[in-house]
C-alpha positions in Angstrom: 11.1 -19.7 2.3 9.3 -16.3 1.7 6.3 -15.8 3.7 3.7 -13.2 3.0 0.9 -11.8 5.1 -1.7 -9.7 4.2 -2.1 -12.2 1.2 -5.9 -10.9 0.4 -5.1 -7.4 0.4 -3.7 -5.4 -3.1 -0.1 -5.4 -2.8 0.2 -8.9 -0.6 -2.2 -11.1 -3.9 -0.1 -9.3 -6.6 2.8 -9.8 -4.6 2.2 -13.7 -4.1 1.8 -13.9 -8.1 4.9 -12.2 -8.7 6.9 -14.2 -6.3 5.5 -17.3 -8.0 6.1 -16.1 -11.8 9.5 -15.7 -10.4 9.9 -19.1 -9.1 10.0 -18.9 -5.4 8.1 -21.4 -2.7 5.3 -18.5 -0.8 4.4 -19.6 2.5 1.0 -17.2 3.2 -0.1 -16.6 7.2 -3.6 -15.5 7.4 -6.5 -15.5 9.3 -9.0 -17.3 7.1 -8.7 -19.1 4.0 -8.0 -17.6 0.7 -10.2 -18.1 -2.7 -7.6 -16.6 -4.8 -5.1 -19.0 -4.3 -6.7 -22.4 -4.8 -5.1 -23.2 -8.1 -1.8 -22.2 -7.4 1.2 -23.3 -5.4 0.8 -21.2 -2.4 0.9 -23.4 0.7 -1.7 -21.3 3.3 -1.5 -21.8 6.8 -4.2 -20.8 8.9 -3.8 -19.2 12.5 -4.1 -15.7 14.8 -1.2 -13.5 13.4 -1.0 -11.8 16.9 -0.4 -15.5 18.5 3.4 -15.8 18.8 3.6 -19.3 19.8 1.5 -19.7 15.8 4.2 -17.6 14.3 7.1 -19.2 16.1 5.9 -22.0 14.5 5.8 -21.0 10.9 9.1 -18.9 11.3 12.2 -20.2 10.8 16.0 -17.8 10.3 16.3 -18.2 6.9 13.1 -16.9 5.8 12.0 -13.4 4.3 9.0 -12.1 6.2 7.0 -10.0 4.3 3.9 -8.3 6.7 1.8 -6.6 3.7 -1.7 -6.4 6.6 -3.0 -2.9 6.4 -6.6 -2.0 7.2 -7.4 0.8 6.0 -10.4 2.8 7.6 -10.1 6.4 5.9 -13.4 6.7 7.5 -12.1 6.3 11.0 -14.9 3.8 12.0 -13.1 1.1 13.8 -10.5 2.0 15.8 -10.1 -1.5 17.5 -9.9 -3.0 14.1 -7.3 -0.5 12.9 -4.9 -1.0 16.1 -4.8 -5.0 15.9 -4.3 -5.1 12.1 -1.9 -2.3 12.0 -0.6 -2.2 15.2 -0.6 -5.0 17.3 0.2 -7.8 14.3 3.2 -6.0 13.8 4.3 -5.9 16.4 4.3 -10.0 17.2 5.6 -10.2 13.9 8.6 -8.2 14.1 9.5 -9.7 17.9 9.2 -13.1 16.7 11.3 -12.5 13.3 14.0 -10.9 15.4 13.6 -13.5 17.9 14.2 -16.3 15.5 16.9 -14.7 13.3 14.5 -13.9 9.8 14.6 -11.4 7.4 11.5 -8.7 7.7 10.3 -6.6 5.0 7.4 -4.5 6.5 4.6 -2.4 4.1 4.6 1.1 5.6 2.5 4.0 3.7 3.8 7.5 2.7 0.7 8.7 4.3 3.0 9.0 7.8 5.8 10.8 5.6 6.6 14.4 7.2 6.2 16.5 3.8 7.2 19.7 3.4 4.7 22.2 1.4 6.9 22.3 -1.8 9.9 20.4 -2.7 11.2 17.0 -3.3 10.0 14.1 -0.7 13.0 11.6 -0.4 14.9 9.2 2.0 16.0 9.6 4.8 12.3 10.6 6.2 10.8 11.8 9.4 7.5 10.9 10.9 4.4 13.7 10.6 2.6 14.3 14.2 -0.7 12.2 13.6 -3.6 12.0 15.7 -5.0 8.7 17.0 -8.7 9.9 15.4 -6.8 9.3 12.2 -7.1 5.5 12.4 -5.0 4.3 9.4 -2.0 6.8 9.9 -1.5 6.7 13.0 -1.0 2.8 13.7 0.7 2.8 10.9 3.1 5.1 11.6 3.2 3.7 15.5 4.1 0.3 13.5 6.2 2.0 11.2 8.4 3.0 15.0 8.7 -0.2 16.6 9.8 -1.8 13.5 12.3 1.0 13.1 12.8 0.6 16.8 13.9 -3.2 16.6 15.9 -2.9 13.3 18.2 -0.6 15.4 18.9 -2.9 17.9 19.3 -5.9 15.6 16.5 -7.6 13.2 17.5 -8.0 10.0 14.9 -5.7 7.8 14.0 -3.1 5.4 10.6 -0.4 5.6 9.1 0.5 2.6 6.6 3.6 2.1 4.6 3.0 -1.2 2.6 6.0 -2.4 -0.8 5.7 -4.0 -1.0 2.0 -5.2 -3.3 1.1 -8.3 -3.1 -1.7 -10.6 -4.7 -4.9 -11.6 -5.6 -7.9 -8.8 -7.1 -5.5 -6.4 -10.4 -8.0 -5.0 -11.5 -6.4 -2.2 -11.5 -3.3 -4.4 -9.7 -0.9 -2.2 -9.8 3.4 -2.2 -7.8 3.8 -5.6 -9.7 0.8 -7.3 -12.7 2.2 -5.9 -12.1 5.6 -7.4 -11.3 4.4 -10.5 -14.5 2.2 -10.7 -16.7 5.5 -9.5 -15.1 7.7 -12.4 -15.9 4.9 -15.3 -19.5 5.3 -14.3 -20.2 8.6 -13.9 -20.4 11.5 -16.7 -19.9 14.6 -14.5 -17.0 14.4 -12.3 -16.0 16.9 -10.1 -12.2 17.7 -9.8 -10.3 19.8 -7.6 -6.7 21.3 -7.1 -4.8 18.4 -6.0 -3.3 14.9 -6.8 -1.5 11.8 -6.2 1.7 9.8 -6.8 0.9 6.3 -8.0 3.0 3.3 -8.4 1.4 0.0 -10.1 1.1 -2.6 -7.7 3.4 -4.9 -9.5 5.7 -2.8 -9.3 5.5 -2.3 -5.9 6.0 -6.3 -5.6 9.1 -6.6 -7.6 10.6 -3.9 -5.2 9.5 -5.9 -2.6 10.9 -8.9 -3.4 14.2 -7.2 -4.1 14.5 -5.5 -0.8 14.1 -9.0 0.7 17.6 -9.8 -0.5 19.4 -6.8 0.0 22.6 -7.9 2.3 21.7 -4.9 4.8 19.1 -2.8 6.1 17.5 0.3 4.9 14.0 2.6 4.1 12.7 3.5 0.3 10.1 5.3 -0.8 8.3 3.3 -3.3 6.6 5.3 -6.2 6.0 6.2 -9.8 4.0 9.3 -11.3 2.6 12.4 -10.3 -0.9 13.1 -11.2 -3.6 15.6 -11.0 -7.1 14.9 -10.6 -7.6 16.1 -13.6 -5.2 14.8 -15.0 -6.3 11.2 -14.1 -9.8 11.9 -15.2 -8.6 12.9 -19.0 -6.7 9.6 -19.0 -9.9 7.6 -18.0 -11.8 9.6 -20.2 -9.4 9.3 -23.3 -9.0 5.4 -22.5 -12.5 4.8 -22.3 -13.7 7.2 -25.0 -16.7 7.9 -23.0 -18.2 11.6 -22.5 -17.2 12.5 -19.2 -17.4 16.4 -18.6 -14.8 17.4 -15.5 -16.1 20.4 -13.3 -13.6 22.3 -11.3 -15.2 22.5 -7.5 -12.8 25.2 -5.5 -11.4 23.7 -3.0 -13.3 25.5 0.2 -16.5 24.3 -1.2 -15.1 20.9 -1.3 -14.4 21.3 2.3 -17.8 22.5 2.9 -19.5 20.0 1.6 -17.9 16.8 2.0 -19.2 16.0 5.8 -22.4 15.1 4.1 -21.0 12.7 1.3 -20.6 9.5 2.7 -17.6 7.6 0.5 -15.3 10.6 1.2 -13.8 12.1 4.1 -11.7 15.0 5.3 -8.6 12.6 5.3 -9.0 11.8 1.5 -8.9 15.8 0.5 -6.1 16.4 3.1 -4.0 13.5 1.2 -4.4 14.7 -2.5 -4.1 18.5 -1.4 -0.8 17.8 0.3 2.8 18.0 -1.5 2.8 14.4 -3.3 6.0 14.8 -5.3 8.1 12.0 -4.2 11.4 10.9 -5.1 11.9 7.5 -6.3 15.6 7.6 -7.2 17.0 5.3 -4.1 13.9 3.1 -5.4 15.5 3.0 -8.7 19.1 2.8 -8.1 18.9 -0.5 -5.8 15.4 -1.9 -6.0 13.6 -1.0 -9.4 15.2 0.4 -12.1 12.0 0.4 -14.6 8.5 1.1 -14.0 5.6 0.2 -16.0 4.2 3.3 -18.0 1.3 4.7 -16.0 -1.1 4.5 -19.2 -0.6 0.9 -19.3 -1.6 0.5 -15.6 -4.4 2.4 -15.8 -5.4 0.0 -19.0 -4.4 -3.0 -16.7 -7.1 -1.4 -13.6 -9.6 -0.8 -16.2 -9.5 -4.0 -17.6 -9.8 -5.8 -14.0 -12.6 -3.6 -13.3 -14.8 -4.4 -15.9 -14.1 -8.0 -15.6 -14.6 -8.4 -12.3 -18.4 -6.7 -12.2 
């Protein structure tokens, strides 16, 4: 049996459609009950996912375990939420799948990556200093370490650090999807010297799945394309065929202004400023050896967009 968590998030719905257009039983853990899965064969069992007597339960040695929770608050407002969704789920799940004998495939982020400023980002990787007023990094990186931590000393189970993740079957409309949504209505969009690596979430799911089987344990960085802001914005422009003019803001007035814009942060302009060249070669080699063209994923988050207004 493959069981999923995080089902209602990005990665874990496209990931539970995947598994079923591939054939497999999904098993979903979760908190409270799912819309999106009503007319399809996902058997959804309700309980805590920090209650290991629930999980013991539901877990059994020959199942693939794959924890896709991640709550992400880049606006660092709830750092009690961010710690038992990151954190504390994690680490139940990961003592009870090493407890019972199961396979576990745990959702990291590249966000925790230690990046150098120029270069090629690839396996093996190392773990930037993060501070604990950084909500999302930091418990996921202090997840990231006990996982580590218990696959050395015995449970079967592979980490995997996705980079920017955008694609179609994103509900509860999450940072990317959000950003993309925010471009298509606006006409003036202000870019600045930076950029991202994106994979498409489906992607991201087939690798998944994959890694699931893999006879032996091991890290991958999952991702796809490097983009520039611009770059992404003359793609959404010449997809849409819209008028969108893109101003270059310099990136110390950015800095200067953005404690006063409310769906941004400090955090977002420190990710897309950083080095986001990643390798995805050990991706390719064992896990994914095609990705879907980025202009058709872009199409793909358009097209969910608009049809989900």
């Amino acid at each position: 049996m493959i069981i999923v968590t995080g089902a209602s998030g990005h990665i874990g719905n496209q990931l539970c459609r995947t598994l079923l257009k591939q054939g497999y039983e999904v098993k979903v853990l979760a908190r409270n009950p799912l819309n999106h899965f009503q007319n399809k064969a996902v058997v959804v069992v309700l309980g805590s996912l920090t209650d290991p007597a629930f999980l013991r339960r539901e877990i059994q040695r020959s199942d693939i375990v794959i924890h896709a929770i991640g709550y992400i608050d880049l606006q660092n407002s709830d750092y009690d939420q961010s710690v038992e969704s990151n954190l504390t789920t994690t680490q139940v799940i990961t003592d009870v799948c090493k407890e019972k004998g199961a396979r576990l495939v745990y959702i990291s982020t590249a966000d925790i990556i230690e990046k150098e400023k120029t270069g090629l980002i690839e396996e093996p990787v190392t773990y930037k200093e993060i501070s604990e007023k950084d909500h999302y990094a930091y418990t996921k990186k202090e997840a990231t370490v006990y996982v580590r931590k218990a696959i050395k000393s015995g449970l079967s189970g592979v980490i995997l650090y996705p980079t920017a993740v955008i694609g179609a079957n994103d509900f509860k409309i999450g940072p990317i999807t959000k950003e993309v949504k925010n471009v298509l209505k606006k006409r003036f969009l202000f870019s600045l010297s930076g950029g991202y690596n994106f994979i498409d979430v489906d992607d991201v799911s087939k690798a998944i799945i994959q890694s699931g089987f893999l006879p032996y344990n091991d890290e991958f960085i999952l991702s796809g394309f490097n983009l520039s802001i611009t770059d992404l914005y003359k793609r959404i422009r010449k997809f849409t065929k819209q008028k969108k003019f893109i101003i270059h803001v310099p990136l110390w007035l950015i800095r200067l202004i953005i404690p006063y814009v409310k769906q941004y942060s400090i955090k977002m302009i420190d990710v897309v400023t950083e080095n986001h060249k990643y390798s995805n070669q050990k991706m390719k080699k064992y896990l994914l050896s095609e990705l879907k063209p980025f202009d058709l994923t872009l199409a793909e988050t358009i097209r969910f967009i608009e049809t989900n207004r």
